[in-house]
VMD Tcl script that builds the backbone (N, CA, C; Angstrom):
set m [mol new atoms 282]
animate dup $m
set s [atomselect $m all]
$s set {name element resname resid chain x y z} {
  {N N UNK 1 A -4.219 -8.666 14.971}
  {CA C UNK 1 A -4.406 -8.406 16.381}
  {C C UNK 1 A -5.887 -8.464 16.768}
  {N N UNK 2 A -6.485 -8.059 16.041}
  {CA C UNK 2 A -7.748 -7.967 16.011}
  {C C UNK 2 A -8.533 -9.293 16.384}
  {N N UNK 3 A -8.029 -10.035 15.548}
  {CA C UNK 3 A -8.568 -11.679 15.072}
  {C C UNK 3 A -8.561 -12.406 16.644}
  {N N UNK 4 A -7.611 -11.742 17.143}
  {CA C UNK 4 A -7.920 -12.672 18.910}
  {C C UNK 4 A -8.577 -11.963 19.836}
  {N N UNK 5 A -8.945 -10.816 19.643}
  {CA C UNK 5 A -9.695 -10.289 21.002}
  {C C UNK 5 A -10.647 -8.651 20.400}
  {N N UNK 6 A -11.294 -8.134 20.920}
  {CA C UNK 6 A -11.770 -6.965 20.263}
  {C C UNK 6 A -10.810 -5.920 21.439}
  {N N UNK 7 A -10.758 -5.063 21.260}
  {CA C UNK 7 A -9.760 -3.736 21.576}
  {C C UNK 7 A -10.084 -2.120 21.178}
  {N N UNK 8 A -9.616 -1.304 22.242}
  {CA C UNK 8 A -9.392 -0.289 21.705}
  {C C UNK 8 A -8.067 0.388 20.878}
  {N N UNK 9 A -8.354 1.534 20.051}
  {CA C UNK 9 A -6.890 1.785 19.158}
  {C C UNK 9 A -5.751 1.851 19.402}
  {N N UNK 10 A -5.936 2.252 20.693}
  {CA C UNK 10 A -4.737 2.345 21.787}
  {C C UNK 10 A -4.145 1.429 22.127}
  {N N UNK 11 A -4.851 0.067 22.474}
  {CA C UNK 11 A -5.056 -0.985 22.711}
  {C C UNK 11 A -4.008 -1.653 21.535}
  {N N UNK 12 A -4.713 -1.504 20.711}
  {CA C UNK 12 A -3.867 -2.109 19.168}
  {C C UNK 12 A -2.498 -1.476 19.028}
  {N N UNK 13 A -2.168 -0.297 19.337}
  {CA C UNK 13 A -1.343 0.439 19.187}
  {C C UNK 13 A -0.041 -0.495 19.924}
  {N N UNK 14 A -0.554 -0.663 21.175}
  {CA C UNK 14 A 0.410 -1.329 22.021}
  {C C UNK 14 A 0.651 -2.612 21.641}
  {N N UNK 15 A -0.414 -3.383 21.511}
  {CA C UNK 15 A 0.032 -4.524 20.879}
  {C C UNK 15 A 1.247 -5.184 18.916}
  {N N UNK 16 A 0.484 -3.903 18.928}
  {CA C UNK 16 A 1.616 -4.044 17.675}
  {C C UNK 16 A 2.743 -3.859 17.961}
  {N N UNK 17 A 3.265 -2.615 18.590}
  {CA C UNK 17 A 4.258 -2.855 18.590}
  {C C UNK 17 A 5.111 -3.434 19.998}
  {N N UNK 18 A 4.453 -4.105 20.691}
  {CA C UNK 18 A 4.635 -5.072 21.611}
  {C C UNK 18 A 5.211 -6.270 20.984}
  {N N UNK 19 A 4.226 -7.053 19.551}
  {CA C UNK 19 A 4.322 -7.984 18.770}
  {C C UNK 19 A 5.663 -7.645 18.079}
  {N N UNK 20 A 6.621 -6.805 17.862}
  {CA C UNK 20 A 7.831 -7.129 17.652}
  {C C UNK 20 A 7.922 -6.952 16.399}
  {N N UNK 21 A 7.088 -6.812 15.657}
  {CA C UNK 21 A 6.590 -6.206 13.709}
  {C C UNK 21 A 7.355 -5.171 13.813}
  {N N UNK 22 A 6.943 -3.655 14.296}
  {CA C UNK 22 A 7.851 -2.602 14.474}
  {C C UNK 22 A 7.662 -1.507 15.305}
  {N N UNK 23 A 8.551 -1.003 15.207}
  {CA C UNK 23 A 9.151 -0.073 16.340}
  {C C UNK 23 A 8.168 1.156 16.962}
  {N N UNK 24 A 7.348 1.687 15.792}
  {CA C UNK 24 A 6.260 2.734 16.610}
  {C C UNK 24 A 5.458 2.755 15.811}
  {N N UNK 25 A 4.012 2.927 16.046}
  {CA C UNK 25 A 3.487 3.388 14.699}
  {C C UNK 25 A 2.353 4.700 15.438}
  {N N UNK 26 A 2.223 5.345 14.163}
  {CA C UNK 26 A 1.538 6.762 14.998}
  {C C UNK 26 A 0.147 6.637 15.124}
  {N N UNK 27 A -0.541 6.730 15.996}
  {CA C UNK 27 A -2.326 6.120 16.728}
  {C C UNK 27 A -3.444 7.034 15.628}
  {N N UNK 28 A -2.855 8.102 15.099}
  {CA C UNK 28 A -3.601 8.639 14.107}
  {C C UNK 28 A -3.533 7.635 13.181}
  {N N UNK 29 A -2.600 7.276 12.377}
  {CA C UNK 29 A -2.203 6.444 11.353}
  {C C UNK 29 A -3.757 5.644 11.318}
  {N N UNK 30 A -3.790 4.561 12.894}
  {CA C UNK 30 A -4.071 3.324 13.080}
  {C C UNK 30 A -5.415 3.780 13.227}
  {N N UNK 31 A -6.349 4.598 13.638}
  {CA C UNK 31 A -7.347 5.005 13.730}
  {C C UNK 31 A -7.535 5.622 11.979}
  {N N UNK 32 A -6.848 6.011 11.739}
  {CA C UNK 32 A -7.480 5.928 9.608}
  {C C UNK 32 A -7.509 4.641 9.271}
  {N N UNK 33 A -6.759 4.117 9.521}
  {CA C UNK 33 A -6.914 2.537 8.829}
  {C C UNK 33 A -8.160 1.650 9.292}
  {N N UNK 34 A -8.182 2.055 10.555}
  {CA C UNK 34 A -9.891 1.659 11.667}
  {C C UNK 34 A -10.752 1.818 11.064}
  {N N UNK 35 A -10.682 3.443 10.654}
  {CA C UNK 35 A -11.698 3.358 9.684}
  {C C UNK 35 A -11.872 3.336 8.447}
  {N N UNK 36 A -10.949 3.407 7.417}
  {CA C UNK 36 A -11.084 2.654 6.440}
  {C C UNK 36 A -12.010 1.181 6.054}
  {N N UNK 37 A -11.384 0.420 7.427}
  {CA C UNK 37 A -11.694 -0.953 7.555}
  {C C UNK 37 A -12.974 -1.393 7.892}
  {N N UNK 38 A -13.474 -0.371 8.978}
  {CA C UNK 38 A -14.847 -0.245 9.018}
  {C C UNK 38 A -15.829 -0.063 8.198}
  {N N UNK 39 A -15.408 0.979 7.212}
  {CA C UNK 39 A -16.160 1.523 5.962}
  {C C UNK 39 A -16.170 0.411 5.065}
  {N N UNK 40 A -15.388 -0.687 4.804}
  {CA C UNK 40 A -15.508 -1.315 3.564}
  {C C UNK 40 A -15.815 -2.823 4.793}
  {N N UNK 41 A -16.184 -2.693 5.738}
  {CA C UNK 41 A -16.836 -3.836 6.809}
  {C C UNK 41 A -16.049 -4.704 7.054}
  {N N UNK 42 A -14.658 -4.822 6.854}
  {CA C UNK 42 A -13.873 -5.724 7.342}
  {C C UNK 42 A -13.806 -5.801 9.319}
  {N N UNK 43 A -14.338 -4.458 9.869}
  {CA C UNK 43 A -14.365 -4.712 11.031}
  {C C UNK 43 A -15.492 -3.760 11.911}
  {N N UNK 44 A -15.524 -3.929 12.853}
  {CA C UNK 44 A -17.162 -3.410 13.465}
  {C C UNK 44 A -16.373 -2.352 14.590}
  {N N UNK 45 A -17.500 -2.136 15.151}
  {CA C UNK 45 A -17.246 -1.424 16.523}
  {C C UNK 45 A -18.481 -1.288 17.178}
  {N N UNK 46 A -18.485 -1.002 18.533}
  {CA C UNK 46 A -19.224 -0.575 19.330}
  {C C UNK 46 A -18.804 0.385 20.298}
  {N N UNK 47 A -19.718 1.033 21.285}
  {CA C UNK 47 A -18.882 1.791 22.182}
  {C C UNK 47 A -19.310 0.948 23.712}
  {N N UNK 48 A -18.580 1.479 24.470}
  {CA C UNK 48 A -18.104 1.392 25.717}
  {C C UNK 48 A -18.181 2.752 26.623}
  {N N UNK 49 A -19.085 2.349 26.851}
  {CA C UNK 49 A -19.467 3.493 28.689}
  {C C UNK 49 A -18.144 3.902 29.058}
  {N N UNK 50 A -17.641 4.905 29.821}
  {CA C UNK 50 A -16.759 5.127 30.187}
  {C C UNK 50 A -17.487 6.089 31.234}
  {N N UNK 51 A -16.977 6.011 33.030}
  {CA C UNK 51 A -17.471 6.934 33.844}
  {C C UNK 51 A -16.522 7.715 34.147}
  {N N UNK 52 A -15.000 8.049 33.668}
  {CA C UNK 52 A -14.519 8.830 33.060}
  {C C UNK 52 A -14.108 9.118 31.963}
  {N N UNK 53 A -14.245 10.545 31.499}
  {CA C UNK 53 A -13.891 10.732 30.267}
  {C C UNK 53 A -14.768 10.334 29.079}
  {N N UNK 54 A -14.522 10.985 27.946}
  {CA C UNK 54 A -15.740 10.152 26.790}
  {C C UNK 54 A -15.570 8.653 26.914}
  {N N UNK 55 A -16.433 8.006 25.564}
  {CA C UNK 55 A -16.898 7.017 25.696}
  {C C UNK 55 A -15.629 6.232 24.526}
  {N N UNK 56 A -15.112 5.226 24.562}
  {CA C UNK 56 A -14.376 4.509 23.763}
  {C C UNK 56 A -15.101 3.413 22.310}
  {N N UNK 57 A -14.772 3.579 21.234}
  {CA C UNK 57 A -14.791 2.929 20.345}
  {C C UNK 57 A -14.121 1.537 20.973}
  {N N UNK 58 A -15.064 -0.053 20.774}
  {CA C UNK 58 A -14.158 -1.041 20.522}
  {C C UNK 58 A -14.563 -2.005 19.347}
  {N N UNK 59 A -13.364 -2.066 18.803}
  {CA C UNK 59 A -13.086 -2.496 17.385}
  {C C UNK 59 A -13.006 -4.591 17.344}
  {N N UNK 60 A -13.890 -4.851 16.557}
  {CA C UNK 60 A -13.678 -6.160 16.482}
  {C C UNK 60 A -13.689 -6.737 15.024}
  {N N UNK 61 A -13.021 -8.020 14.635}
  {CA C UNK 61 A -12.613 -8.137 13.320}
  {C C UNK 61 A -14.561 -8.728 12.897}
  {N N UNK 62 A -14.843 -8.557 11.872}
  {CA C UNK 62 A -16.232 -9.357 11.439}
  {C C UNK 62 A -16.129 -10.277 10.166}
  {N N UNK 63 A -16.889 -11.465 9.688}
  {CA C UNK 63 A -16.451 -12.239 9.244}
  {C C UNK 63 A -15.703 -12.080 7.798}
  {N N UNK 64 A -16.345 -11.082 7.340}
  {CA C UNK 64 A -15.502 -10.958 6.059}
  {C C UNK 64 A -14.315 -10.278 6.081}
  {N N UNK 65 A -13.637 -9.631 7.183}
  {CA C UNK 65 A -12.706 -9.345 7.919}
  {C C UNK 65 A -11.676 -10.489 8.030}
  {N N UNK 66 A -12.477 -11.321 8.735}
  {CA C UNK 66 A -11.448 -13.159 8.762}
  {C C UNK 66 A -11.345 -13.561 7.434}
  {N N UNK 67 A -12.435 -13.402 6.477}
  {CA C UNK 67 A -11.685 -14.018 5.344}
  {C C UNK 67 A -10.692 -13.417 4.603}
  {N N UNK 68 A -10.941 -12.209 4.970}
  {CA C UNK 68 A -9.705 -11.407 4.202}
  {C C UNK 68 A -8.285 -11.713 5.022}
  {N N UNK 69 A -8.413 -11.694 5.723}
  {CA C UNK 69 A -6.968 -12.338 6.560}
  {C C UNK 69 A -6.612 -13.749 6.348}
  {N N UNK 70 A -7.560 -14.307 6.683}
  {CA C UNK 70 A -7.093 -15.956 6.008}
  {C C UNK 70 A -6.306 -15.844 4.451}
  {N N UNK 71 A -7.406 -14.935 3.582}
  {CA C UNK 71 A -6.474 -14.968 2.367}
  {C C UNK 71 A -5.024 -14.283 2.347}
  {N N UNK 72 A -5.035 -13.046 3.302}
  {CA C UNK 72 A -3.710 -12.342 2.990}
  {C C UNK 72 A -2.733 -13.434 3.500}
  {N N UNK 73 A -3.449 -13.798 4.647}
  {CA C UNK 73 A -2.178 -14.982 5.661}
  {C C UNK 73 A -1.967 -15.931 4.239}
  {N N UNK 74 A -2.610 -16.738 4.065}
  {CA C UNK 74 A -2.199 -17.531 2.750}
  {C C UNK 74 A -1.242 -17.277 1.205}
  {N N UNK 75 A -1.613 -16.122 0.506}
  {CA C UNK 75 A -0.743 -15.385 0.083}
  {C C UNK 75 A 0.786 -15.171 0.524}
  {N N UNK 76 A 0.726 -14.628 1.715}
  {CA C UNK 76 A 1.990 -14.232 2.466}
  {C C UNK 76 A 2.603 -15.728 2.330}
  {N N UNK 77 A 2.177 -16.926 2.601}
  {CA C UNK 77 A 2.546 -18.007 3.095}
  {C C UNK 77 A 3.392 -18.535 1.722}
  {N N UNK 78 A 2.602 -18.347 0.525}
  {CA C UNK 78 A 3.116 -18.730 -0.832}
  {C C UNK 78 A 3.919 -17.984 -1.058}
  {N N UNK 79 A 3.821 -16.912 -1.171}
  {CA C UNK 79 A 5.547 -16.196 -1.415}
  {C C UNK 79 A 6.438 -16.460 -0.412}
  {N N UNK 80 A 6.469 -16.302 0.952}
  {CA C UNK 80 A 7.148 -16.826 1.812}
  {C C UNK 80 A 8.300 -18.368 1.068}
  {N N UNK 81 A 7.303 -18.950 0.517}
  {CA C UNK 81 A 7.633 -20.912 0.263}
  {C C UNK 81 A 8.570 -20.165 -0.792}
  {N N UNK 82 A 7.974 -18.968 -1.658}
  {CA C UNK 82 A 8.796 -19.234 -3.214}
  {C C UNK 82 A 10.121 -18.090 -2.777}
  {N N UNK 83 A 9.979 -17.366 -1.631}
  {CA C UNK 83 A 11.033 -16.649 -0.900}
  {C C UNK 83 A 12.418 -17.659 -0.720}
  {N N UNK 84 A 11.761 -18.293 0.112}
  {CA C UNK 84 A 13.003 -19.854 0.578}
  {C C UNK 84 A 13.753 -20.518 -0.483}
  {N N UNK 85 A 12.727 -20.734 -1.398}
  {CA C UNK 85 A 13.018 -21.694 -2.513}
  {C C UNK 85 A 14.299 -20.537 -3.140}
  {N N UNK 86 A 14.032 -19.521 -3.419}
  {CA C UNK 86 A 14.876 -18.572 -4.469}
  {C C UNK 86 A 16.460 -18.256 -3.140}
  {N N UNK 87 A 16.031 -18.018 -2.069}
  {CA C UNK 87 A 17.092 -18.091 -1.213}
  {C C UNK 87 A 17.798 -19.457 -1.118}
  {N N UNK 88 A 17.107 -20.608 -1.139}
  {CA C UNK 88 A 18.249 -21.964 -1.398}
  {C C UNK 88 A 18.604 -21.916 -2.423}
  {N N UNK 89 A 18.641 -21.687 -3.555}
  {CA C UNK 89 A 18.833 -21.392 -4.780}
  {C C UNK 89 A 20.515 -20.211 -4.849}
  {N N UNK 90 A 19.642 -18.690 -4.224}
  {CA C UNK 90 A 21.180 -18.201 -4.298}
  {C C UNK 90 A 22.566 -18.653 -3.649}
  {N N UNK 91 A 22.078 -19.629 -2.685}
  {CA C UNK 91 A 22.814 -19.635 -1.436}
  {C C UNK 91 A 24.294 -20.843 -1.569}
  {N N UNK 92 A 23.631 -21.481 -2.742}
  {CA C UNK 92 A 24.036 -22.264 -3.993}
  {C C UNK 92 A 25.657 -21.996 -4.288}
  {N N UNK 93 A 25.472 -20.732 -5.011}
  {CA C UNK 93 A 26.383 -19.753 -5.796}
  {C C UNK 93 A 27.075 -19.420 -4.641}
  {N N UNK 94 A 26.795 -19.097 -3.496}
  {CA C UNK 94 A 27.892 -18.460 -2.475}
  {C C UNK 94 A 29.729 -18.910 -2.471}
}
mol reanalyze $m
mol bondsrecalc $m
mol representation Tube
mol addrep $m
């Protein structure tokens, strides 16, 4: 989610599960993982003025961030292929 626009957690919150992945996820959760991700620099932040209320964190992916996604996306993609392959395979036997 990250990879197309920078956002707040909230922000992400909605979009995930907007994106149809799943059903709720809890904004504490997603704000540990924020920062997790931050800490090991997969993603940045800055803040944002706000003339109400405090000021907002916004979260953007940074490059070693993209490469780590390119690789997970790729990964995912190869098991995915050897997913299919083992499903034409059982589908065989039916």
């Amino acid at each position: 989610m990250l990879s197309k626009s920078e956002c707040h957690g909230y922000t992400l919150q909605k979009n995930i599960i907007e994106s149809g992945l799943i059903d709720s996820v809890d904004i504490a959760s997603i704000y540990r993982h924020l920062t997790a991700l931050e800490k090991k620099n997969f993603i940045s932040f800055s803040w944002e003025e706000s003339t109400i209320g405090p000021d907002k964190k916004v979260y953007a992916i940074t490059a070693k961030g993209k490469d780590l996604l390119k690789n997970f996306v790729k990964a995912l993609s190869d098991k995915k292929e050897r997913l299919n392959m083992f499903l034409d395979l059982a589908s065989k036997y039916d």
